[in-house]
C-alpha positions as CSV (number, residue, x, y, z in Angstrom):
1,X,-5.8,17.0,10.8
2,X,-7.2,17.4,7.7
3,X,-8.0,14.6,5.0
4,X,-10.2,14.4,2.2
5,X,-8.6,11.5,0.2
6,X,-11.5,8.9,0.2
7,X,-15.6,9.0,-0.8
8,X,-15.9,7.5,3.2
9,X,-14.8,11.2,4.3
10,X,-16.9,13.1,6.6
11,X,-20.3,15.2,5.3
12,X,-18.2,14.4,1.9
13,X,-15.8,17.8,2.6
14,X,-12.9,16.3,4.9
15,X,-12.1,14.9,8.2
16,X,-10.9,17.2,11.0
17,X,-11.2,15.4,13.6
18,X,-10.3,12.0,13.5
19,X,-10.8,9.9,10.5
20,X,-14.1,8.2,9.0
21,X,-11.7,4.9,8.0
22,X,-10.2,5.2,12.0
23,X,-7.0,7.3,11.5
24,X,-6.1,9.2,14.2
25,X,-4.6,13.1,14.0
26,X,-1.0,11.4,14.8
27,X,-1.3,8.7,12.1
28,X,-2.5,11.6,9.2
29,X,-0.1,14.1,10.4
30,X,2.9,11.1,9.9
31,X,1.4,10.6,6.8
32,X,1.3,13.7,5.7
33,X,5.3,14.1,6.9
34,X,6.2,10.7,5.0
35,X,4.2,12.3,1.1
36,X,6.8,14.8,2.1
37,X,9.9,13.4,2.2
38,X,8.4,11.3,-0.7
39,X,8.9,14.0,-2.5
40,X,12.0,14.8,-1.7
41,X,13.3,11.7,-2.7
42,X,11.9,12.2,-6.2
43,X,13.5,15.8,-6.4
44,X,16.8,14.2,-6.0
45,X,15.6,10.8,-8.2
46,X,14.5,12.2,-11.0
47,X,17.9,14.7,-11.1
48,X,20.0,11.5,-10.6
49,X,18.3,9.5,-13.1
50,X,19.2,12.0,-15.7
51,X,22.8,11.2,-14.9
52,X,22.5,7.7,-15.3
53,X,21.8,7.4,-11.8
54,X,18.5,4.7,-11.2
55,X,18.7,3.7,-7.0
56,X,16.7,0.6,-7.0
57,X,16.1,1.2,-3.0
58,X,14.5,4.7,-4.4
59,X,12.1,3.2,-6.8
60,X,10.8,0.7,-4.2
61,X,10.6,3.6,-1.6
62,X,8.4,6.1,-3.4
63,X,6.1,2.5,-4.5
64,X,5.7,1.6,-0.6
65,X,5.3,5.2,1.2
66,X,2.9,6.1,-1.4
67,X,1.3,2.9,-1.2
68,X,1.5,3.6,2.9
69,X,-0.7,6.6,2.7
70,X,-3.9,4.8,0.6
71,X,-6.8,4.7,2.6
72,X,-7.3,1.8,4.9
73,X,-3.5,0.5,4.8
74,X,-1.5,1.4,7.5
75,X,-2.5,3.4,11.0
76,X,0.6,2.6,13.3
77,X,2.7,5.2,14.0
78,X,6.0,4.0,14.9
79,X,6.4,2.5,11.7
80,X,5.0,5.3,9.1
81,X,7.7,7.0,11.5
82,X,10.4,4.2,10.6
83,X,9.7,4.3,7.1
84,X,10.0,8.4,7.1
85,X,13.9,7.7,8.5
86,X,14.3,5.3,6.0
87,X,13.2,7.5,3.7
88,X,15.8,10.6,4.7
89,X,18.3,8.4,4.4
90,X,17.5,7.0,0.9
91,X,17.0,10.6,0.2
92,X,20.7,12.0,1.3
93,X,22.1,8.9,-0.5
94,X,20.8,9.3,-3.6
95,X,21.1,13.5,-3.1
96,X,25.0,12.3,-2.6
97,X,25.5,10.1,-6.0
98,X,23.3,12.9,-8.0
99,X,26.3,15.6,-6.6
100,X,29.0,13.4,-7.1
101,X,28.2,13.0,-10.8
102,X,27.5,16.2,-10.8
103,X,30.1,17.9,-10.1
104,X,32.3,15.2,-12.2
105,X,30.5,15.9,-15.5
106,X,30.4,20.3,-14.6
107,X,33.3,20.8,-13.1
108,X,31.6,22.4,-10.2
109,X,29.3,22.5,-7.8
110,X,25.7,22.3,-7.7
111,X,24.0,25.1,-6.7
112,X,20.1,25.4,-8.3
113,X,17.3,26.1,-6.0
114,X,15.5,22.9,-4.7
115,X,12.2,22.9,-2.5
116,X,12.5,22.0,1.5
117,X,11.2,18.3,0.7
118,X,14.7,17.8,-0.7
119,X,16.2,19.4,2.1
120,X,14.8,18.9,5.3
121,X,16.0,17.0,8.3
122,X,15.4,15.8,11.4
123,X,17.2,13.2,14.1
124,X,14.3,13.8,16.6
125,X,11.9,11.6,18.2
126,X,8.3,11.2,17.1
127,X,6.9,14.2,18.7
128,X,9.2,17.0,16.1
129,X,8.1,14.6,13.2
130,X,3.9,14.9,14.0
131,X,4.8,18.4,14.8
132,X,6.6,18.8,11.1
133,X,3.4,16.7,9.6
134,X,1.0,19.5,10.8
135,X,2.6,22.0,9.0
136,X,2.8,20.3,5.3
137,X,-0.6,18.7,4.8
138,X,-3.1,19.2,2.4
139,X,-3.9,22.8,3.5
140,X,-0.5,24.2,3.3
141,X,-1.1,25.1,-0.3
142,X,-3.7,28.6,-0.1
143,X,-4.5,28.5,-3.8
144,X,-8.0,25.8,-3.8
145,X,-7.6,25.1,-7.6
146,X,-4.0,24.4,-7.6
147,X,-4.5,22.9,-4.2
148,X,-7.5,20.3,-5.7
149,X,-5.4,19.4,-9.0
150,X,-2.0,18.8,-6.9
151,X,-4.0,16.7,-4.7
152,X,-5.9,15.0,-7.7
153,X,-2.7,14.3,-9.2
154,X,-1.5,13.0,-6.5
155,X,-3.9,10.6,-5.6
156,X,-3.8,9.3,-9.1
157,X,0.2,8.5,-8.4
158,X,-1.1,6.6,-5.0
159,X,-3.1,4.3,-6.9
160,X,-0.7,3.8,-9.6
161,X,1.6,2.9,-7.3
162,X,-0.1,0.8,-5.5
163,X,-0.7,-1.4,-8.6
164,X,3.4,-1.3,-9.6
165,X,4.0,-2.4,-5.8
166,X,1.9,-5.3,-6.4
167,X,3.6,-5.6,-10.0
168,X,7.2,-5.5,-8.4
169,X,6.3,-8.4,-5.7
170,X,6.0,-10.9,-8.5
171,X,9.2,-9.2,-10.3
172,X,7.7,-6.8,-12.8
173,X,9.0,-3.1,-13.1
174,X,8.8,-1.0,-16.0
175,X,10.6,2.5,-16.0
176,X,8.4,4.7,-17.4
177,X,5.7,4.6,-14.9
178,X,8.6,5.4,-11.8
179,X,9.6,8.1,-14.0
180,X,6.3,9.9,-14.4
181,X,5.2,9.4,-10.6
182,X,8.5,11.3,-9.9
183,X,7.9,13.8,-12.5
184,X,4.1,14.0,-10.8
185,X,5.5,14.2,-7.5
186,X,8.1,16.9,-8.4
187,X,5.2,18.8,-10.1
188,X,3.3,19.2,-7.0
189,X,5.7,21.4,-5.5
190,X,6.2,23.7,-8.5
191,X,4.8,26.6,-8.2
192,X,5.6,28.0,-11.6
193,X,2.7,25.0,-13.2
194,X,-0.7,26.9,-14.0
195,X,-4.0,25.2,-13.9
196,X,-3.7,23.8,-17.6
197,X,-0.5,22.1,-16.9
198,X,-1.6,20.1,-14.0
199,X,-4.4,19.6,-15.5
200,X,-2.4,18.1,-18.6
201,X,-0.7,16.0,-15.6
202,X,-3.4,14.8,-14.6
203,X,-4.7,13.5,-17.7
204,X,-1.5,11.7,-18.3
205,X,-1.5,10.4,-15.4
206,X,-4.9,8.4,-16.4
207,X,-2.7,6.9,-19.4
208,X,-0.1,5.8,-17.1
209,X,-2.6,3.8,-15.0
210,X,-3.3,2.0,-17.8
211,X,0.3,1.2,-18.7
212,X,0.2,0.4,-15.0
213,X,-2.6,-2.1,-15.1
214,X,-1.1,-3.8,-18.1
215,X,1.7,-4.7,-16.1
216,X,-0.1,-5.9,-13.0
217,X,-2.2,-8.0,-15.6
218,X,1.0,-9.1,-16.8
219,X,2.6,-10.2,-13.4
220,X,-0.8,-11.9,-12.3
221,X,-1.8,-13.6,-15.0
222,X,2.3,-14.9,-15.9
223,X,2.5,-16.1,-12.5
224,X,-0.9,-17.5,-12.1
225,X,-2.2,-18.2,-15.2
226,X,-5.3,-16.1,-16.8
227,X,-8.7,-16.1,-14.7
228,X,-11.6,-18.3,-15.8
229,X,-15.2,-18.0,-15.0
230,X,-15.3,-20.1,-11.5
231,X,-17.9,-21.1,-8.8
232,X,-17.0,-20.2,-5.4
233,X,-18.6,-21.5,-2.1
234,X,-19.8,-18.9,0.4
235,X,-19.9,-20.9,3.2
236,X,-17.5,-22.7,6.0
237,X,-17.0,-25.9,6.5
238,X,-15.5,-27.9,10.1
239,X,-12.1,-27.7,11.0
240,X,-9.6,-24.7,11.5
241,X,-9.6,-21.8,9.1
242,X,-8.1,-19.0,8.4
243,X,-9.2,-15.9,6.6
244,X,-7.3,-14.2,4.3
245,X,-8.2,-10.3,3.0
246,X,-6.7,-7.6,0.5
247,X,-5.3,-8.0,-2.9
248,X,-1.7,-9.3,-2.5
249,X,-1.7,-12.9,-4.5
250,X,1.7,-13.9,-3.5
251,X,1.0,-13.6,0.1
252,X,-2.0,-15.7,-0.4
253,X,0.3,-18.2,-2.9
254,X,2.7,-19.1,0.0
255,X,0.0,-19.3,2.9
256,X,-2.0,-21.8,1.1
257,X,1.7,-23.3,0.4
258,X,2.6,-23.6,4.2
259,X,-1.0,-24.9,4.9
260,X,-1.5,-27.7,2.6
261,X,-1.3,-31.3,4.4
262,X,-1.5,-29.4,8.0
263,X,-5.2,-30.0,8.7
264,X,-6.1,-26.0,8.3
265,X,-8.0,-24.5,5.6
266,X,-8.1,-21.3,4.1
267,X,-10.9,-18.6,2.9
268,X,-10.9,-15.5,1.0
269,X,-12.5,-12.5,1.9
270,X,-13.5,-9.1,0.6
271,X,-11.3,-8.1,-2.5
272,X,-9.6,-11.9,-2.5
273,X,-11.9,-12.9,-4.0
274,X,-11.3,-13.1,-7.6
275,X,-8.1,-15.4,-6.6
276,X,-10.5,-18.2,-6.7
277,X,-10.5,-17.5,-10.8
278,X,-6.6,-17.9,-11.3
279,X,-5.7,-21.6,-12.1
280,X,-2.5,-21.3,-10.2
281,X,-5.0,-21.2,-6.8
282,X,-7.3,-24.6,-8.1
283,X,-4.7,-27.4,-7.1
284,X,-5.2,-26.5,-3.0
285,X,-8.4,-28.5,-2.3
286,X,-8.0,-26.6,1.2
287,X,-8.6,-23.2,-0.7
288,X,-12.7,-23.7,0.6
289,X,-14.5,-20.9,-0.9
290,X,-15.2,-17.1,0.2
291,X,-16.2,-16.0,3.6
292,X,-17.8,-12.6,4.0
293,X,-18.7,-9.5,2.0
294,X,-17.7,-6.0,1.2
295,X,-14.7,-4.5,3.4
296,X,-17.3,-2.1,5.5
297,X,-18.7,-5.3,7.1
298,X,-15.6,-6.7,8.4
299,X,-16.3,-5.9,12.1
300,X,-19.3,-8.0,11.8
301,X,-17.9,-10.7,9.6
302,X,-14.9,-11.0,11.4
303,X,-16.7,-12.0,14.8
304,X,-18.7,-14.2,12.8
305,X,-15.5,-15.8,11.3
306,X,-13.6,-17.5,14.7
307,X,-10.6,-18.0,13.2
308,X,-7.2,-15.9,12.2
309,X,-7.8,-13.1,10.1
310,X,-4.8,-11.9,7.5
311,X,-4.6,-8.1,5.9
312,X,-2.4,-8.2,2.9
313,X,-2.7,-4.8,2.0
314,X,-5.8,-2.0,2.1
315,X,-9.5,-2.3,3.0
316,X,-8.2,-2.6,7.1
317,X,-10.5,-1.1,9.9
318,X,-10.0,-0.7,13.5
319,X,-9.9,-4.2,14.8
320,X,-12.6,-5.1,17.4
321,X,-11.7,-6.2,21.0
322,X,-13.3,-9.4,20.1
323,X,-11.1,-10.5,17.4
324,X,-7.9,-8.1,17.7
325,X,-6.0,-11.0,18.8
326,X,-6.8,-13.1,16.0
327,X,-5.7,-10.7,13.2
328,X,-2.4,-10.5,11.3
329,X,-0.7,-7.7,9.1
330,X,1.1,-8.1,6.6
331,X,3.1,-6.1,4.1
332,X,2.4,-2.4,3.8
333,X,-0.8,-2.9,5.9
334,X,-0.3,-2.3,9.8
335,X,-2.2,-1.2,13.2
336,X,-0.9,-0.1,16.4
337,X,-0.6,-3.4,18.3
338,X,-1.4,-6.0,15.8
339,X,1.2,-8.8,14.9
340,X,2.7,-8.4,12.0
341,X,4.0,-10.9,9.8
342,X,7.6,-9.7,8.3
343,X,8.7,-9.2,4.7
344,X,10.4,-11.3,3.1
345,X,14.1,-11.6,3.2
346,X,16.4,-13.5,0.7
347,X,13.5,-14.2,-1.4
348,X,12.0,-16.7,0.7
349,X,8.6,-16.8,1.3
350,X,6.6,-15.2,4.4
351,X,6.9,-16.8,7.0
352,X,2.9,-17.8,8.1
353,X,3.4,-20.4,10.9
354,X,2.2,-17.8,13.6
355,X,-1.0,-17.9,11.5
356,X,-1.4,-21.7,11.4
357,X,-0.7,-22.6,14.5
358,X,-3.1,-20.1,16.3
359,X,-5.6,-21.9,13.9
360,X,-4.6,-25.4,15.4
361,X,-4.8,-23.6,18.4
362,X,-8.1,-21.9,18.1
363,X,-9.7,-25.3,16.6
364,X,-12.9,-25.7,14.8
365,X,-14.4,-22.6,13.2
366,X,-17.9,-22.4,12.9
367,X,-19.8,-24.4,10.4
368,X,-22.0,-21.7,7.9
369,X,-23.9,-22.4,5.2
370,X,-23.2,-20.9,2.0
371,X,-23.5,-21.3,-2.1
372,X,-21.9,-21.4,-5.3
373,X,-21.6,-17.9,-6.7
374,X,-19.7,-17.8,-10.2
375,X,-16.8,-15.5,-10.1
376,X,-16.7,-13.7,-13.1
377,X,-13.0,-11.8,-12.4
């Protein structure tokens, strides 16, 4: 393997072996497969689209797997390899409307060059797709500049889309920033872009964020009202809790939904935190406070904490023996043998009673003692 995606990586030039946030060779080699096929999708996305051609199922694709591949979110195998079949099929589907349309507007058919991400296929196992991965990492562009800007480029559209994932939970979409992470995507793989064009990709990219961010603002703040200055407690109190981690507030919305009047109270942790500030989250008088500190003291912290432990999206290391039992995924965020809590279907909420009643189960966690910090998110 080879990854150098995150400040964590090793002697600061690139994991080899296995990786510094726990990803093994398999899980970065999958990866590496489903940025490929993500690509591939955009190829045929970005063609359709100037057809009149917009596949919701695309949109949200491109979103998740890039999401996916963000350090810290997901590190099972069999379903990175799940959502790279999912992804060949959204890719020959929306490859099939794009030709159609084609071919209707030009009287013929179409026959342009397009790069193997739009083209390759596979009905094997596992196995032939970790063998593909190895072959279309990081270091299967020779040229280092190119190489580094692709890459930088691409990590910009990771993060960008991790923030219109979060956006599209609570409803909010906006066009232009799915159209520039295909045309981002697309440009990654062209090798007819010089230095000075992805580097004038790159710097778009940094005003797309910010449309990005808007719109996550927007989506938070619509649905929870705007953040005020707020004092959170630090410590536990008695009686079952659970622990709730990452960034997704919806997920946090309907768990403190399902727990009110059943006796079991709820905690933040790590980058939860500022949901403490959002008025929407002040009515639950079981919403205690904010157990724990920065993501690279989970381990600890989570021993500490003797109650079920939720990851809502990134900032997930390997589970301990000692509390593997007690932790939930959720959303994008997954590890090989950790109960998962499915998406939602029908737009009803997550369904959380797993959770609660292995809290009611588990009983009392342990009384801390803690303070008032303000919040100032």
């Amino acid at each position: 393997m080879f990854c150098y995606q995150c400040q964590e990586t090793a002697r600061n030039q690139g994991c080899t072996v296995k990786g510094v946030c726990g990803k093994t060779d398999d899980v970065a080699k999958l990866q590496d497969l489903l940025l490929y096929i993500t690509k591939g999708v955009a190829v045929w996305s970005s063609k359709a689209r100037e057809y009149g051609i917009a596949r919701e199922e695309a949109d949200a694709f491109m979103l998740e797997a890039l999401f996916t591949t963000v350090t810290n979110v997901n590190f099972d195998p069999e379903r990175i390899y799940q959502l790279i079949k999912y992804g060949l099929q959204i890719r020959e589907l929306v490859k099939a409307e794009f030709m159609a349309a084609y071919q209707h507007k030009n009287k013929k058919n179409y026959s342009e060059p397009i790069p193997e991400q739009g083209s390759w296929d596979s009905t094997a196992g596992i196995g032939e797709f970790i063998a593909k991965g190895a072959t279309v990492g990081v270091l299967a562009c020779q040229h280092e500049d190119l190489r580094s800007l692709r890459e930088i480029l691409l990590y910009g559209v990771k993060g960008m889309a991790a923030y219109a994932q979060h956006a599209s939970i609570l409803g909010y979409r906006q066009e232009e920033i799915i159209r520039f992470i295909e045309k981002a995507l697309v440009a990654t793989m062209d090798d007819t872009l010089a230095q000075g064009d992805l580097l004038a990709l790159i710097l778009e990219a940094g005003k797309v964020s910010v449309t990005t961010l808007a719109l996550l603002d927007n989506a938070n703040t619509t649905s929870y009202g705007i953040p005020v200055v707020t004092e959170v407690f630090t410590g536990t109190v008695a009686g079952p809790g659970i622990l709730v981690s990452g960034h997704d507030l919806k997920d946090l919305a309907e768990l403190l939904a399902q727990t009110e009047q059943t006796g079991v109270n709820v905690y933040t942790h790590g980058e939860m935190l500022p949901a403490h500030a959002y008025p929407a989250f002040k009515k639950y008088k079981h919403l205690i406070g904010n157990f724990g500190t920065s993501w690279y003291n989970q381990q600890q912290e989570l021993e500490a904490f003797n109650g079920p432990v939720i990851f809502t999206t990134n900032c997930l290391q390997a589970p301990k023996a000692s509390y593997r039992d007690r932790v939930f995924t959720t959303g994008l965020t997954g590890w090989q043998g950790v109960k998962h809590i499915p998406d939602r279907k029908n737009d009803k909420a997550k369904d959380f009673s797993a959770v609660i009643r292995l809290a009611k189960e588990l009983g009392s966690i342990s009384q801390l003692p803690g303070k008032k910090n303000s919040n100032r998110f």
